[in-house]
N, C-alpha and C positions, 0 to 999 in steps of 0.2 A: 382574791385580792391578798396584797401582801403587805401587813401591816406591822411597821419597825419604828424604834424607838432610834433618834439619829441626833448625834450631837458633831457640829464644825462650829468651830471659833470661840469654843463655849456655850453657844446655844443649841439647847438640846430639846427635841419636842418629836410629836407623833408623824408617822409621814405613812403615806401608801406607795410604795415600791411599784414602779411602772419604767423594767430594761434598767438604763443606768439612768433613768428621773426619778424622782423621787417629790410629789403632791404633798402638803402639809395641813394636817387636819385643824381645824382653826379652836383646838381644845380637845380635852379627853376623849378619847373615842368611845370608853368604855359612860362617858354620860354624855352620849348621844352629839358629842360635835361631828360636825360636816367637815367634808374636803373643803378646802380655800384656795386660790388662784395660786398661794404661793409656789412656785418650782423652782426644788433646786438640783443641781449633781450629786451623785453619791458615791462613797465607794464603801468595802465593806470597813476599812480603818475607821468611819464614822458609827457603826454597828453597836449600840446598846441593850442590854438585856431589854426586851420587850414586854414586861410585866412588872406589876408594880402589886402587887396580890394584898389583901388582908391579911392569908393565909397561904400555906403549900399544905394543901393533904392529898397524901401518900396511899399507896396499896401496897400493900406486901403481899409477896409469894401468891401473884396471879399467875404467871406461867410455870406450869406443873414440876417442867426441868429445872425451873432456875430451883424452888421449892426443894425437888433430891438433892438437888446440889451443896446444900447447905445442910441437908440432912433432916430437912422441915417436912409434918404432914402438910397435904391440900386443904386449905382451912372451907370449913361448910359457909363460909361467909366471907364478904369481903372483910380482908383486914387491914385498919385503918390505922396512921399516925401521923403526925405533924411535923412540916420542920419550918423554922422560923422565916419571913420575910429576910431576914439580915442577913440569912446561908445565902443569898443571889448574887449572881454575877453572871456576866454577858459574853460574846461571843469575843476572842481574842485575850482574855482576863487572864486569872493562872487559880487552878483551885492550890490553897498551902495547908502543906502536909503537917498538923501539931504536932507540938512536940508529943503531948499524953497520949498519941498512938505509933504503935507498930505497924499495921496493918490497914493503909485504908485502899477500898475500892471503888471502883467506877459499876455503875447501874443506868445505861441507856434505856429511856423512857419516853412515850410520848406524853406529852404533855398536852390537858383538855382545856384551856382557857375560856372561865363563864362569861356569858356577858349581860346577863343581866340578875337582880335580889331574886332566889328563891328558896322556898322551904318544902319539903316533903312534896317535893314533885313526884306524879307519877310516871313509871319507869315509860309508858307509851308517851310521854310528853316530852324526857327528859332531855333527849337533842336538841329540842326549841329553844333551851337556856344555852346552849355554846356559841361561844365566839367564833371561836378558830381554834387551829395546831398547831404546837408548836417542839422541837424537842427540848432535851429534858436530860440532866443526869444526876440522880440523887446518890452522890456519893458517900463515901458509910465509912465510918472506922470499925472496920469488924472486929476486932479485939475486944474494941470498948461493949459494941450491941453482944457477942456471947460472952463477954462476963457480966453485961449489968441487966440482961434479957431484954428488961425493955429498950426502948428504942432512940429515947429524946437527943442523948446527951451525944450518940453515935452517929448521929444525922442532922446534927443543927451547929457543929463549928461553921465559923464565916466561910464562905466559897463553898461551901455543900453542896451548891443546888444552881450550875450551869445552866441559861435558859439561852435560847434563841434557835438561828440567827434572829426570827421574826415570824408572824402569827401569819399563818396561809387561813384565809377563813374560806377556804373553798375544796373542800375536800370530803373524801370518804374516810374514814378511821376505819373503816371493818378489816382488811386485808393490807398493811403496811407491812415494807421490809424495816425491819430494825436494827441497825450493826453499827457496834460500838469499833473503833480502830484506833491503838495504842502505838505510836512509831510506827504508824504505815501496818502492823500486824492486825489482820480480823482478830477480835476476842469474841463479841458479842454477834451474833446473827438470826436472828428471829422475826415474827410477823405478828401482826396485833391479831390476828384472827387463832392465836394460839393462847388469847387470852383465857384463865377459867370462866371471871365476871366480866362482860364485854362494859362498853362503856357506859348504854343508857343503865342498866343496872349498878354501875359505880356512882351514877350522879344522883341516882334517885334512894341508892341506900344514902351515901354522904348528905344529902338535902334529909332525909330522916332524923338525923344526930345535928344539923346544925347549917343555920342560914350560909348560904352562898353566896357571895356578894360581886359586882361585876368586876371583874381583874382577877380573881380567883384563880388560881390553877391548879389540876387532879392529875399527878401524875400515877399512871395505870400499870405501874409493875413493870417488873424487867425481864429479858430473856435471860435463859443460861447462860455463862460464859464469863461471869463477871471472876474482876480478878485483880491484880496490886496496881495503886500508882505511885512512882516516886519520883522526887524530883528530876526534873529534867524531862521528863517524858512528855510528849503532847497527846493527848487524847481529843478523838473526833467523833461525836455520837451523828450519825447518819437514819434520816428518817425520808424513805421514800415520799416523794408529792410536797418534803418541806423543804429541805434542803440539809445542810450540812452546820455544826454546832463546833468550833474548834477551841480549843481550852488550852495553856500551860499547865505546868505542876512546877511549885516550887517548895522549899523547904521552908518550917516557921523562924525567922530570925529569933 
């Protein structure tokens, strides 16, 4: 099923995507509302980012090339950080470039939406708490994250964090294509079976450090190939089995 956040005329709420209908869930889905009679048409200009999260935590340097690429070791563990709720925005949006950076990039990821409270789950359980997938681009001001190392302030401007188009909750995550595409150019190309820590091991370390709540979303690292956006540019993060995530760039007024 294919579950998106849809707003016509001002009214905006959950719907399950079915061709060009679209069913309306009679409240959160993520606290347990039902489909309802309602149906309406849809097209993608109605498309809202599809998560509404506590939280975005993040992996870094799960896939081994993106890791040389940046000149980073393979960390013995997953490695963890956060970028705010207020980085999102949805499919058709425009991530804007600040002023306090030079350098920002794009990082297509898939993205693991929980769907229900859990803590220190074990790794054999840990699928049982996903929603669905959805992609994902946690974009970065690299300047800022290799002068300040850490990570916060280089990955939480506003529009950081591209989500949609919408939550497939029927899927495999072991073996996706992943490819990011900048003005029609492949940059990014990779498969989630290239991950270091695959997923039940990313949910079950992050549930160790800290309750997961349902809306949640883990995004699981990036492939090689990451690289500049600026304005004017469109970027398209593509995730086999989910669909296609399309973004502007514009400059900060």
């Amino acid at each position: 099923m294919r579950v998106a956040v849809l707003e016509k005329n001002g009214d905006r709420g959950w719907f399950a995507l079915e061709g060009d209908r679209a069913r309306r869930f009679d409240g959160d889905p993520f606290a347990g509302a039902r489909l309802g009679s309602i149906e309406i048409a849809w097209s993608s200009a109605d498309l809202r980012a599809p998560v509404r999260p506590s939280k975005i935590v993040c992996v870094g340097r799960n896939y081994a090339a993106h890791a040389k690429e940046l000149g980073n070791e393979v960390p013995a563990e997953p490695l963890l950080f956060l970028k705010p709720p207020s980085s999102i925005i949805g499919p058709g949006e425009a991530v804007v470039v600040p002023k306090e950076s030079e350098r920002v990039e794009h990082e297509a990821e898939l993205g693991v939406v929980i769907g229900r409270r859990v803590r220190r789950v074990a790794r054999e359980q840990a699928m049982s708490v996903v929603y669905g997938y959805t992609c994902a681009c946690d974009v970065t001001a690299r300047d800022i994250q290799k002068r300040e190392v850490q990570f916060t302030r280089a990955k939480s401007f506003d529009t950081f964090c591209p989500v949609g188009p919408w939550i497939e909750t029927d899927l495999d995550p072991s073996d996706l294509a992943v490819r990011c595409t900048v003005d029609g150019a492949v940059r990014q190309d990779g498969r989630t079976k290239q991950m270091i820590f695959d997923i039940p091991t990313l949910i079950a370390f992050a549930s160790s450090v800290m309750t997961l709540e349902p809306g949640d979303i883990l995004l699981t690292g990036t492939p090689s190939g990451v690289g500049p956006l600026v304005a004017g540019n469109r970027a398209v993060i593509a995730i086999e089995g989910i669909g296609e995530l399309g973004v502007g760039v514009v400059g900060s007024s």
